[in-house]
N, C-alpha and C positions, 0 to 999 in steps of 0.2 A: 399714189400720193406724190405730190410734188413741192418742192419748195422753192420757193424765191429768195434767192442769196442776193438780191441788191443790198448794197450799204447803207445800214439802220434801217433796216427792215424783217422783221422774222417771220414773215407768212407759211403758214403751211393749210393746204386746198385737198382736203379729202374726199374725195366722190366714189360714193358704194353705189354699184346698179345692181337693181331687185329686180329681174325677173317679174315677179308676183304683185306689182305693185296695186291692183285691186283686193287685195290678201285672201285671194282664189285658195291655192295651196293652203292658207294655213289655215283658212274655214274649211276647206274639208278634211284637213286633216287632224283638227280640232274635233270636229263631232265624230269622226269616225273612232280617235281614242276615249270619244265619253259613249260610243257605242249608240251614237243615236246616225237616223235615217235624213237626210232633206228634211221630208214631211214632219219626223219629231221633231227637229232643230226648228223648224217654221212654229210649233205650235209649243214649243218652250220659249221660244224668241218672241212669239206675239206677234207677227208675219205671216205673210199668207208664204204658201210653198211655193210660190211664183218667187217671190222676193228671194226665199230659199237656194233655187234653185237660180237665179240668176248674179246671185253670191258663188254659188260653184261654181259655174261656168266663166266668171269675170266678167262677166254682160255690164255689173254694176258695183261699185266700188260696197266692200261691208264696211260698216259705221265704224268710227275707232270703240266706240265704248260696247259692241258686240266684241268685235278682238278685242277688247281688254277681257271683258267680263270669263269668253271660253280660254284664253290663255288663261287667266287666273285660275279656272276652274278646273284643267289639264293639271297645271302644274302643282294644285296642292290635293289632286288626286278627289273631288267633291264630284259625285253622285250627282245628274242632271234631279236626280229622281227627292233628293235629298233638300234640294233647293224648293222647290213649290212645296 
């Protein structure tokens, strides 16, 4: 983080770098805590396992509302199974 002290000015410029910015890591680390495969993940997702699997690898960026939906779903501990 850096700040700009010029006179009458309060700036402050924070830059976070992610690594992961296709959110490779946190799709699969997402289905592998809800215990599902690629292939499950593609066919709870409504995705073919192509799309799947080019999510894990970072080939292709995941949707925000896929990461939303398996963060939510990790973090309040819900059953892929429980959802359909």
């Amino acid at each position: 983080m850096t700040e700009n002290n010029t006179p009458g000015y309060n700036i402050r410029i924070s830059i976070r770098i992610n690594e992961d910015t296709n959110g490779r890591l946190q799709y699969r680390e997402a289905i592998a805590a809800l215990g599902m495969s690629q292939v499950a993940a593609a066919a709870f997702l409504g995705v073919s396992p192509r799309t799947s699997r080019h999510w894990a690898l970072g080939e292709s960026p995941v949707p925000r509302a896929v990461s939303i939906l398996l963060r939510l779903m990790v973090s309040r501990d819900i059953n892929p199974r429980d959802v359909q």
